[in-house]
N, C-alpha and C positions, 0 to 999 in steps of 0.2 A: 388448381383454380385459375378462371381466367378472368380478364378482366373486359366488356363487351361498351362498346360506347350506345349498342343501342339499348341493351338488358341490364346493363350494369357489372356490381361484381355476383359472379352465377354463385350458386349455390353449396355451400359443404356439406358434408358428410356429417359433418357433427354439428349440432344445434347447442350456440352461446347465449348466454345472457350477459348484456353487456352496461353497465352502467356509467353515463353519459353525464358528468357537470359541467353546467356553462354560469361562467362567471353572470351577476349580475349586473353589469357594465353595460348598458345600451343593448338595443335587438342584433346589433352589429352581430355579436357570435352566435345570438342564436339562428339569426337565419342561415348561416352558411353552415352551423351544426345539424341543420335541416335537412340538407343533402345526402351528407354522410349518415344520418339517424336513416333516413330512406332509403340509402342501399344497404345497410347493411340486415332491415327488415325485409329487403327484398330477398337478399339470399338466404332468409330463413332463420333470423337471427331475433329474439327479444330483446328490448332497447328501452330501459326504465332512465329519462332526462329527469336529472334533479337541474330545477332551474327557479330561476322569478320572474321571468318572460310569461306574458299572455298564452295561454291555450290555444289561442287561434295563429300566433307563429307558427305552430306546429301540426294542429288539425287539418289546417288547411292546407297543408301540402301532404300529409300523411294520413289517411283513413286507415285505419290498422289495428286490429286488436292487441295485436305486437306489441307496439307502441305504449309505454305508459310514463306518463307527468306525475314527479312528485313536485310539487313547489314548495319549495324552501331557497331562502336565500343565506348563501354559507360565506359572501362575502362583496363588499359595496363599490365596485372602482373609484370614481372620482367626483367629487362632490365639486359640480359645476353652476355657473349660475348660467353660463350658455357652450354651445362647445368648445371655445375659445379659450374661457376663461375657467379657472380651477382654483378653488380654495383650496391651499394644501393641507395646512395645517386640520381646516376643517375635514377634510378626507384620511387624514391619520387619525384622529379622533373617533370619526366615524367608522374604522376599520376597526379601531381598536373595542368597541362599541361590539360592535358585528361580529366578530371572529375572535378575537384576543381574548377579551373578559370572560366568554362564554365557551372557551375553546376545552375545556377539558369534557363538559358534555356536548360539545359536539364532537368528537374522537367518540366516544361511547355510543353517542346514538347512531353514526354512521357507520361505526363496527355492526353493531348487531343488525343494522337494514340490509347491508351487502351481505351478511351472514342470512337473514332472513330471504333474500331475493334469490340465494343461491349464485351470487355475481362469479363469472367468469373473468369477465378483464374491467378495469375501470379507464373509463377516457376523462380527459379535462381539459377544458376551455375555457379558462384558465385557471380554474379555482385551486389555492395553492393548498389547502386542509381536505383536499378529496385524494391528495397524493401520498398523505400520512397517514390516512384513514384506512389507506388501501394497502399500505406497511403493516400497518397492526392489524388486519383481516387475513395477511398469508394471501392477498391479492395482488397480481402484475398491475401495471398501472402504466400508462403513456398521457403527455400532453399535446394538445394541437395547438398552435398558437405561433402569433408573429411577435410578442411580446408576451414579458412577464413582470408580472407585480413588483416585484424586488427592484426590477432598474426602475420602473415609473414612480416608485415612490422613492427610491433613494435619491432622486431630482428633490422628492418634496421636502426632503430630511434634513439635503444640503439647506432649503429653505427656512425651514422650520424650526431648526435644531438638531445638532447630532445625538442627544439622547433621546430619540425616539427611535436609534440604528435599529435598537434590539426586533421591533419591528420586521424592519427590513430581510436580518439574520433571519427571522422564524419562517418567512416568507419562504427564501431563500434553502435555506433547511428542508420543508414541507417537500419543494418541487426535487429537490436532489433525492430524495427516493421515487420519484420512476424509472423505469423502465430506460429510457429513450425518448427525447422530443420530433415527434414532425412538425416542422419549422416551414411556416408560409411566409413568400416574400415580404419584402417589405420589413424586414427584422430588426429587431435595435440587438444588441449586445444582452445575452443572455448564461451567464457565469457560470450560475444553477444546474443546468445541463451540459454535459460533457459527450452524451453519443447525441446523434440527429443523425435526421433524414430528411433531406429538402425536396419540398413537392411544388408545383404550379399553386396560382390560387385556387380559393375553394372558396366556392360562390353559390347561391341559389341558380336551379336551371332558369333555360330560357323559355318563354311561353310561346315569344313569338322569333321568326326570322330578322335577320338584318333588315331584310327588303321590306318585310311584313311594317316594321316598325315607322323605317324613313317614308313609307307611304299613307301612315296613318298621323304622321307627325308633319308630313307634308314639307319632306326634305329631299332634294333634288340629288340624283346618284352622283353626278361631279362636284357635287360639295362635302370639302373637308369638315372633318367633327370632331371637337377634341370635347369628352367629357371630364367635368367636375362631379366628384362623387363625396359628397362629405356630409355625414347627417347630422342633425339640428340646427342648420341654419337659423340665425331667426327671420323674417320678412323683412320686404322693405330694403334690400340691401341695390346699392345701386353699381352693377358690373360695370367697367368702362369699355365698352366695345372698339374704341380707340386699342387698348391692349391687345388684339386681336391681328393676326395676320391676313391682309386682302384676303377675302375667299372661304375663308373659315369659320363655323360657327360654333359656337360654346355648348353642352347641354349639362343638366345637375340630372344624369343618369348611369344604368351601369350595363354593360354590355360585353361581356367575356364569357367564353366557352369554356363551361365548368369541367372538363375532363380530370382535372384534377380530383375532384368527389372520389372519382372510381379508384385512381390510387391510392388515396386517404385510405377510404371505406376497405379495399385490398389490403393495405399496411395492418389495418386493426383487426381482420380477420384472420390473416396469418400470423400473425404476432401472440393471438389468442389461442389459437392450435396449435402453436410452439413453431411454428417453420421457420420463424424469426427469430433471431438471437442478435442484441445487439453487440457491439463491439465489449473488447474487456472494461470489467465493470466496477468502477469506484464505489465505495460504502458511504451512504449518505453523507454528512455532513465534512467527511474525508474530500468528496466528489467537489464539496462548495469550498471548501478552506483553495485547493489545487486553482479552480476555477476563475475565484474574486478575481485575480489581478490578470492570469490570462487568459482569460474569456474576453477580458475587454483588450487584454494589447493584441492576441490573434484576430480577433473579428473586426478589425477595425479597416475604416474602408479606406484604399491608397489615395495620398493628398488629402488626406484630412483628418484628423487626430481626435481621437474619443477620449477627454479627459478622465483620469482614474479620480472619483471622489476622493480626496484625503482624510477624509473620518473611515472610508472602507478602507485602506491602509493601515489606521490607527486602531481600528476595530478587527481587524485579521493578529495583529499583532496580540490584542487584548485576549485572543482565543488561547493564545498557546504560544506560539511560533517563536522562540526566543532568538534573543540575535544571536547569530552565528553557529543555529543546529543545524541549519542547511542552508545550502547554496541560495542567494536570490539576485537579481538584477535589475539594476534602476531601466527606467522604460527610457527611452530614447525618444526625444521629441521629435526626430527627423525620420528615425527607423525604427524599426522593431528587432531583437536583439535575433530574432531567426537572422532578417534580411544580413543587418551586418556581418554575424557568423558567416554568412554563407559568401559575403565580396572576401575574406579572410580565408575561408579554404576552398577547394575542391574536396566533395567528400567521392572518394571514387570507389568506396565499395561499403554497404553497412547503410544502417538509419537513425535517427537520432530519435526517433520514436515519441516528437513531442515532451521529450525530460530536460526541463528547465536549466537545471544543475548543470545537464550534459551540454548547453549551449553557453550557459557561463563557462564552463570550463574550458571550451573551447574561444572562449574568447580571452581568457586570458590565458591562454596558448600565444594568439596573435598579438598579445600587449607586450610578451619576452623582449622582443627586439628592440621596444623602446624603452627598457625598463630603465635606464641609467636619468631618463628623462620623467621617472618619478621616486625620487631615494627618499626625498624632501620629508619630512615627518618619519621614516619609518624606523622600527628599531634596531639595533646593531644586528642582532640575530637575523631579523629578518628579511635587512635587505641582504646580508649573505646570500641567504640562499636562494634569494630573489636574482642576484648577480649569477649567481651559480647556474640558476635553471634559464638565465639568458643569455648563456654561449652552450647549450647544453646542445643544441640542435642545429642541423644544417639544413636549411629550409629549403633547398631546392631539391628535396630528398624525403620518400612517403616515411609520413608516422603510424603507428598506431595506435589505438585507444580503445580501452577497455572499461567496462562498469562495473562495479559488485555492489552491493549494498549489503548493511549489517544485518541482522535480526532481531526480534523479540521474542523470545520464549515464550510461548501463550503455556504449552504443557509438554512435561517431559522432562527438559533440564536437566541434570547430573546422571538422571536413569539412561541416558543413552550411550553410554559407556558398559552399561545392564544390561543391552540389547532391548532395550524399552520402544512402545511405539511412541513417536514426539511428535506434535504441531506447532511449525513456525512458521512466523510470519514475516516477509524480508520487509524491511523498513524506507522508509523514504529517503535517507541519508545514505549515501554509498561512497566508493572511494572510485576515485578516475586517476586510471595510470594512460600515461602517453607513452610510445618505445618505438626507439628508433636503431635498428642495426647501420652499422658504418664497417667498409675496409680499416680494418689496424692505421692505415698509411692516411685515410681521408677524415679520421676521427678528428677532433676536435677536444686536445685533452689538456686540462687542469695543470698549473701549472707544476703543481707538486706530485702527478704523472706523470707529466714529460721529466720532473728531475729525477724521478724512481726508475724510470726504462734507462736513462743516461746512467746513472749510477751501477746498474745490472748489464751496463752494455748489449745490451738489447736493442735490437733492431726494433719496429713497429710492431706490437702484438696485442691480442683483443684485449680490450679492458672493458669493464664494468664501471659505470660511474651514475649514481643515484640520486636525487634531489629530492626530500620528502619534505613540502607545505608540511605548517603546523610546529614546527619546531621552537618555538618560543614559548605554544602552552606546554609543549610535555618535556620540556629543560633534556632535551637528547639534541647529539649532532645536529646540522640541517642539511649533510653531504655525507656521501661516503664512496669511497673508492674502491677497485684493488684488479689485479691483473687477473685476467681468468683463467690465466695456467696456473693460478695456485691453488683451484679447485682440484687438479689432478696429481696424483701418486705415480709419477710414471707414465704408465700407459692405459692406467684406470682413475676412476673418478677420488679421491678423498671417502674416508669415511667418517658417516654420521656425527659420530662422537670425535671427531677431533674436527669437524664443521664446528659443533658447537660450542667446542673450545676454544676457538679461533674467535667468534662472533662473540664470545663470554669474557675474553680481555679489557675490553674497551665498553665500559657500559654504556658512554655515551653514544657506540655505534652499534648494541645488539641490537635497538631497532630494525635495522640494513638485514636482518637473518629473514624475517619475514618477507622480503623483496629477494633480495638473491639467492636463499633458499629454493626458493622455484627451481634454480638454473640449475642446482647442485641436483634435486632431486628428479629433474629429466635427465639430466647427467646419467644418472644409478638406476632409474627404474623402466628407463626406455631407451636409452644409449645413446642422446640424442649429443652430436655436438658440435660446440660453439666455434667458430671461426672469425665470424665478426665483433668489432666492440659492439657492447650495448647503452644504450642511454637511459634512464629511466625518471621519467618526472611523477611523482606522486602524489594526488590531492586528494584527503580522504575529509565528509562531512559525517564522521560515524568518529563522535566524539572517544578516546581511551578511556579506558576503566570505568565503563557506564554499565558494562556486562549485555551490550548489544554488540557482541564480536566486531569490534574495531579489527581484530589480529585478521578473522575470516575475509573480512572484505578486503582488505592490504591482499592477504594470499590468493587470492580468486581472481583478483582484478591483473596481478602480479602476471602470475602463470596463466592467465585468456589473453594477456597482451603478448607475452611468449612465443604464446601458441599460433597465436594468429600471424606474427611477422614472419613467422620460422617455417608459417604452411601444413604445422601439425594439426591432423584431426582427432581429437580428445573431445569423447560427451561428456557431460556437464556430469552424469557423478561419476567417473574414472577420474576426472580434473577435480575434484571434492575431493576424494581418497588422496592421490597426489600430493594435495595442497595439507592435508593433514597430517600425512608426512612430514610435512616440513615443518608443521608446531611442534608433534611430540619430538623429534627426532633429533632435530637444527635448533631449534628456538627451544625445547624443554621445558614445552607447558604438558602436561597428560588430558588434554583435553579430549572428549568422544568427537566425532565425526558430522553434529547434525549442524553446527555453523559452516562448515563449510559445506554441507551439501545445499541450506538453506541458498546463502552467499551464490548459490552455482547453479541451484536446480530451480528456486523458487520462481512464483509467478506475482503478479502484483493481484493484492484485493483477497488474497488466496493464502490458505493455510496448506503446506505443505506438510502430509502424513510420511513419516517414514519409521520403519521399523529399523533401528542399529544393531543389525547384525550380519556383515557391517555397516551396509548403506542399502536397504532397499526403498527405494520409494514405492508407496503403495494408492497413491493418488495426490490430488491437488483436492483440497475440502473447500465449497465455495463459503464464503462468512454472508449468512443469510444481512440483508436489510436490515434487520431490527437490531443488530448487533453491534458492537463493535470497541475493539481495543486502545486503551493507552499502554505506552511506559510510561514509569514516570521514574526517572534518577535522584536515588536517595542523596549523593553527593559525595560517599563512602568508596574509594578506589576501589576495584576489583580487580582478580587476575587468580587466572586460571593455574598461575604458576606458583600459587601463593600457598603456604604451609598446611592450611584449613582444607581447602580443596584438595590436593593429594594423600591428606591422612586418611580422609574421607572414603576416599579411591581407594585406598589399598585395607582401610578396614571391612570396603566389600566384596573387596575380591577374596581375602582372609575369608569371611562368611561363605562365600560360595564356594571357597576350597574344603572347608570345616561339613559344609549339607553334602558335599559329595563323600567325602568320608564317611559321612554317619550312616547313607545310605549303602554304601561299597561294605561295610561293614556289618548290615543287616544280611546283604544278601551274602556274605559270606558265611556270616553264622548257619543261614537256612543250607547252605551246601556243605555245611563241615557239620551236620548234626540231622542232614537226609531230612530238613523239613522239618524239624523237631521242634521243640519249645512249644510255640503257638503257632501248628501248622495254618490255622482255620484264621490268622489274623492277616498271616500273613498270603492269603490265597485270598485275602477281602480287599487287601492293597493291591496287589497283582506285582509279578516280578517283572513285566515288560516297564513299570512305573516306576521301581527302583532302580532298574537297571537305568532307565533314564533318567534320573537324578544321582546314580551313580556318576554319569558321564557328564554332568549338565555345563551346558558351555556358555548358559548366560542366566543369571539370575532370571532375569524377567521369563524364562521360560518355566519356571516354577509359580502355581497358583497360587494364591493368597490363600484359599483356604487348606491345601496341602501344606503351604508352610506354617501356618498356626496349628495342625492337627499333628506333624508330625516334626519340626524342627524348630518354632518359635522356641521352646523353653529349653532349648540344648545349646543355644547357641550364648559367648558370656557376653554380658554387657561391654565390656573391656580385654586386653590382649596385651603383652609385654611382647615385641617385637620377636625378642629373642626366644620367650616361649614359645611363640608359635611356630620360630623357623625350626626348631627343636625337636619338636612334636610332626610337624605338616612339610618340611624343606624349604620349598616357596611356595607363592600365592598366585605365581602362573600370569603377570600380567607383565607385559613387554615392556610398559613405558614407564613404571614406578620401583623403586627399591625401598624395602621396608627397612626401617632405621631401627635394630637392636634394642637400644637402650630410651625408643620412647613408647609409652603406655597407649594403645590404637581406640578407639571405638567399632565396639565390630556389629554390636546386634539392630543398631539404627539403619548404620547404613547401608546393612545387608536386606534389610528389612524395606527400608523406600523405593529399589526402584521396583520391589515384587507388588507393592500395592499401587507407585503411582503407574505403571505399566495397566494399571487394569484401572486405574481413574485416569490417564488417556484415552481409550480405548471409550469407555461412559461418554469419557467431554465428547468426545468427534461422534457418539451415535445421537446427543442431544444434541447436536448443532442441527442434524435434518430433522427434528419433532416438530409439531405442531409451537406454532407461537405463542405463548402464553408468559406470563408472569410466573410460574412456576418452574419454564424451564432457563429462563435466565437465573432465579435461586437457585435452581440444581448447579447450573455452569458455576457458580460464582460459588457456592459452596465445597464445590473440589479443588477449584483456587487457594481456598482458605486451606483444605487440608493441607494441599502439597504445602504451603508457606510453612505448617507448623511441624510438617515432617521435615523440613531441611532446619530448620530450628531444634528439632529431636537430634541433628545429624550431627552438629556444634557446625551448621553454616549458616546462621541469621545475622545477623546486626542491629543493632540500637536506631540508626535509621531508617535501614525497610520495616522493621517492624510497626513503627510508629505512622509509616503510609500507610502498613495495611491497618491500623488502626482509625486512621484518618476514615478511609475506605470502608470501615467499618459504620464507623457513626452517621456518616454520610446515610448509608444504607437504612441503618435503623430509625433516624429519625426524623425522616423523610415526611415533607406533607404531605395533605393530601390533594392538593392541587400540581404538586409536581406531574410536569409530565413524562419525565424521563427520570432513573436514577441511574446508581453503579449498584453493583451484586455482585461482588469479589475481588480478591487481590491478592499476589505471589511474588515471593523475590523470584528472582531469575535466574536462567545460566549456572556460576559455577558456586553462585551465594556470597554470603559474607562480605554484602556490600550491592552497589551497584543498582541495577532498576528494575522495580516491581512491574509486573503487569497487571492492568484493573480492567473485568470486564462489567458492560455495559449497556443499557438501551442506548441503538443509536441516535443521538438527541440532542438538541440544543442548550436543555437541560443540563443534561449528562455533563456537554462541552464545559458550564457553567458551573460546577463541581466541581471537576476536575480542576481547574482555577483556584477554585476556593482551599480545594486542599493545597494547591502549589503555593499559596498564602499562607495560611494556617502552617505547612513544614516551615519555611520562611522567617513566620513571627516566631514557630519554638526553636527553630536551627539557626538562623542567619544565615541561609543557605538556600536562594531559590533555584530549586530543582527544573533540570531539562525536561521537557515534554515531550514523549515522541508519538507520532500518530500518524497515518499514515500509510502506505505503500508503494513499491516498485519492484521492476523485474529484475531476477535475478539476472545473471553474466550469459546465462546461456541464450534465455528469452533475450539480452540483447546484443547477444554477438558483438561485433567488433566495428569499428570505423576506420578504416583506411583514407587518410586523408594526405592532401599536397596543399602547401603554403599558394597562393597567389602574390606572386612576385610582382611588384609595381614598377612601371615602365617608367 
């Protein structure tokens, strides 16, 4: 396609329908939506304006059978008594009037019009319920606009009252599912919107020449012309021509070369054939939560400061956000926390990718040096290790910085130890490690290093020395030491098992296995070795024992900061494997592999497929619009290392030693007896399907319905440790030891990851169906299953269950003016505590739930549950930061 300033944009291949809202606000949009309605019928395009503007805005610039006006008005801008003056109050009332009261049949009627018109793309200028309309049609949607509703009226709200926010939020909500905004000059701060595209204005053509004009206005060529352009004046206004410069004349007209139309008109035609893809993509009201506060601290223009409402503060906070589930940062009156960050380091290789957290973190990177000069309030523990991590660096010397983030188990959980396929989703909280290599001799060491090398008489030699935030909520060390020849036997690395003996002495320091394990395990698994001291400071916002892999993000972030100072190239899942090593192995949880691949490989916005056997990733699943997840933390510890979860473990690996047996034993008979018994049953099975369930090397490789046809009722409910080793040897799994003398569960948990493997496989082919109400009941009802299968397994708890109960009622007794709900709910991870996942319409609504349940646990627990919601990229998608201190002269 090209774009012609004298024909406009030419013409496609493929013929759109394209439906066109303009806000009811003055002719102002619709005339400049005039332009773009006419190129884009010029290139052969139908163009159905829903508007409240006159017919003859439009006729008369467009004769077109193309062309077609619905008039309807879907929402009222500003109720004025001239254009100066704005009743606000009366203009929230009036929206509410217009749009609010009447908003659930307007969702329904503008579904089935764009269904009935056959819409291709929807545009909006500015109408904020044309962009939710075009979510629940399975329609793309963009807005054109230099402003939006949400900030003009949160002016009116600060006016008017802050209980009329909600408002604002729905507003606000509506536009975060489009597409992408093209943003015309002249823009205020717009939150809503996270991709754009900035274009020229976009204006009605010209009719006449410059020259045509000045000679019919009877204006001399050497005279300057400054226009005023502002509509509804009232009359009678008396200009002071004194305010004017010698020479100059004033006029109330408008005079710009529309070339921008063509871009516009461009933008919407390729955007509609797919050639366009915006940048990565937020899930609606995820998109506005990120947004509210830095949409206004990013857009604001240098020397002069966009105040942040303080009810939209107080009202972001109301959604969820609890203090201290992730990183945030007070706005700086003078700067913005980028600018500061940025007089604080050199980033000399890497990007910070826009991640909040990531520029906090680096600023309190830059606060170390003063830190003696804020102890004042803090608690014993924690200015430790606050003293600790401020001689921890030698700032004239590169760091580096690393991100992981935790996850949420949307589906899969425990089965991927089964070889199950799982979807995870990395979360907004991640852990940020900084690492600095030093000469033995230039290190900067503690002083209870320096008295341990003096005591060994030792010259200068690498050491290890670690600093982990957080040490005051999880009552562990906030330091740990130790020399890194004592990683080595000689002239090889240590093994696993007396690593983990080592780190298993001191519990207040086996925290430190999941950070220095890395070192041990490039040590063994790629020969890598260490020469220099290492530093390491570690701040993780991936709350412990929530059952969103606290331990994955620590290892990921751990071993990419490693990797990157040290110059080794490891892809994101060789570095997942790796780091999983070092939980089963060093740290001695049996965990499967899909948090650390999540932690490694994930993308933000995005469910990451992988089949665990052992780590294939098999795509990235986009989470349609309409959709979208919480956790919510029951309050109940989790861990992976805990008695429940390994019996669990080893009573499935018992079952799939027990199905390979029973099958090795059929086909034995058929050979020790020539086929005999029941030749014809056994020719209806097929011996190529025993013999691979003879061999089977992962549960989930077995179908649900061959295991209820042939091995469901063979297998016992129960196992004595020692019967089985009796009978079977072992159970063939590297990372657990079955304990003799305790009673297993074998036939549940043999039995879950073979069905939730195939209710995986269902969620991820329903996530690309058609949009309906239906197939969010589907999603939400295999939620439900897995939650009562890990219940079957003995790994539920008294408080996920009672969320998904919450979640439940929610669901069923739903009005029917609701316009959003929830449709399912699931413990997590390794179970038996920790955070449900709830899925849901993405919605404002939904948001509003979701709260209500965080209440409701609350009033019956005394326990208000963390929220998480949210996403970010995993460690791979954001590579590393190399950065240098700016030393002050």
């Amino acid at each position: 396609m090209r774009i012609d300033d004298n024909e406009g944009v030419s013409a496609s291949s493929k013929h759109l329908v394209f439906a066109y809202y303009v806000t009811g606000h003055g002719f102002g949009h619709a005339t400049r939506v005039v332009e773009v309605v006419r190129h884009l019928i010029a290139a052969g395009h139908d163009v159905h304006v829903v508007t409240g503007a006159p017919d003859f805005v439009f006729t008369s610039e467009i004769q077109s059978p193309r062309l077609k006006i619905r008039k309807v008005l879907l929402d009222c801008g500003a109720v004025q008594a001239d254009a100066l003056t704005v009743d606000r109050l009366a203009s929230l009332e009036k929206y509410v009037e217009t749009a609010v009261v009447p908003r659930a049949e307007i969702l329904k009627t503008e579904v089935e019009w764009l269904h009935s018109i056959k819409a291709d793309f929807v545009v909006s200028d500015v109408v904020p319920v044309a962009c939710r309309a075009a979510a629940d049609a399975g329609i793309r949607s963009v807005c054109v606009t230099n402003f939006s509703w949400d900030f003009i009226y949160a002016e009116y709200v600060m006016a008017a009252g802050y209980h009329h926010r909600s408002i604002v939020w729905q507003i606000a909500e509506d536009y975060s599912h489009c597409e992408f905004l093209i943003r015309l000059p002249g823009y205020c701060p717009m939150p809503a919107f996270r991709d754009v595209i900035d274009v020229p204005l976009v204006v009605r053509r010209l009719h006449k020449s410059r020259k045509e004009v000045r000679k019919e206005l009877g204006i001399a060529e050497d005279v300057n012309v400054v226009i005023l352009n502002f509509g509804g004046q009232p009359s009678g206004w008396n200009l002071k021509e004194a305010s004017l410069p010698t020479g100059w004349l004033c006029l109330v007209s408008l005079n710009i070369h529309p070339a921008s139309v063509y871009v516009a008109a461009h933008i919407l035609q390729e955007t509609a054939i797919g050639r366009h893809c915006a940048s990565d993509k937020f899930s609606g009201a995820r998109r506005l939560r990120d947004a509210i506060i830095l949409g206004y601290q990013l857009q604001r223009v240098p020397g002069r400061d966009i105040a942040i409402p303080e009810w939209y503060s107080r009202a972001e906070n109301e959604l969820g956000q609890s203090a201290g589930s992730s990183p945030t940062f007070q706005v700086n009156e003078n700067n913005s926390l980028v600018e500061s960050c940025s007089d604080d380091f050199d980033i000399l290789q890497g990007d910070v990718q826009g991640l909040s957290d990531t520029w906090t973190f680096l600023k309190s990177l830059a606060k170390l040096d003063a830190i003696h000069d804020s102890e004042k309030g803090m608690e014993k523990k924690t200015m430790r290790e606050r003293k600790a991590a401020g001689g921890l660096f030698n700032w004239e010397d590169e760091i580096f910085v690393a991100r992981a983030p935790g996850r949420l188990d949307v589906m899969g959980g425990i089965a991927d130890y089964s070889g199950s396929l799982v979807l995870q989703m990395p979360i907004r909280e991640a852990c940020h490690v900084a690492l600095q290599r030093n000469h033995p001799g230039k290190h900067r060491l503690w002083k209870h290093a320096q008295a341990r090398q003096q005591a060994k008489g030792q010259v200068a030699t690498p050491v290890l020395q670690i600093v982990s935030y957080g040490s005051e909520i999880s009552n562990r060390a906030p330091t740990f030491d130790m020399d890194l020849s004592d990683f080595m036997d000689g002239d090889k690395p240590i093994s696993y098992e007396k690593a983990r003996k080592f780190f298993a002495q001191d519990p207040a320091q086996k925290w430190a296995a999941y950070v220095a394990g890395t070192i041990l395990v490039l040590m063994t698994e790629l020969g890598v070795r260490f020469e220099d001291s290492l530093s390491f400071l570690v701040s993780s916002a991936v709350p412990e024992g929530k059952g969103v892999s606290s331990s994955a993000a620590v290892e990921v972030a751990s071993m990419s900061a490693v990797a990157a100072a040290h110059g080794l190239s490891i892809n994101p899942r060789d570095l997942a494997i790796l780091c999983q090593k070092v939980e089963n192995h060093i740290v001695g949880a049996p965990c499967g592999v899909m948090d650390q691949m999540t932690s490694s490989c994930g993308e933000a916005n995005k469910l990451l497929a992988m089949i665990c056997q052992p780590a294939e990733v098999i795509g990235l699943v986009e989470i349609p619009n309409h959709v979208r997840f919480w956790g919510i933390d029951s309050g109940i510890r989790h861990s992976v290392g805990g008695a429940d979860y390994g019996s669990v473990r080893v009573g499935a690996y018992m079952g799939r030693k027990m199905i390979k047996s029973m099958a090795s034993s059929i086909l034995s008979q058929s050979v020790s007896n020539g086929n005999g018994g029941n030749p014809e049953e056994l020719e209806d099975e097929g011996i190529e399907l025993l013999e691979t369930e003879a061999s089977l090397d992962y549960l989930c490789n077995l179908s649900p319905h061959r295991y209820e046809a042939r091995y469901a009722d063979k297998l016992p409910d129960f196992m004595l440790g020692q019967t089985f080793i009796d009978e079977y040897s072992d159970h063939d799994d590297p990372v657990t030891v079955i304990d003799q003398k305790r009673s297993y569960s074998v036939k549940a948990p043999a039995r879950h990851p073979i069905y939730e493997n195939f209710r995986v496989k269902t969620f991820k082919a329903l996530l690309t169906s058609a949009t309906s109400d239906e197939q969010l009941t589907a999603l939400g009802g295999l939620l439900y299953q897995c939650h009562y299968s890990y219940s079957a397994c003995g790994l539920g708890s008294d408080g996920t269950n009672r969320l998904v109960q919450l979640v439940q009622g929610m669901q069923h007794n739903k009005s029917t003016t609701d316009d959003g709900t929830l449709y399912g709910a699931k413990i997590t991870g390794g179970g038996s505590g920790g955070t449900v996942c709830v899925v849901g319409r993405n919605s404002l609504r939904s948001s509003q739930q979701i709260l209500e349940i965080q209440q409701r646990y609350k009033a019956a627990t005394g326990y208000l549950p963390l929220i998480f919601e949210g996403s970010s990229p995993g460690a791979g998608k954001f590579g590393y930061l190399r950065i240098r201190r700016r030393i002050s002269l």
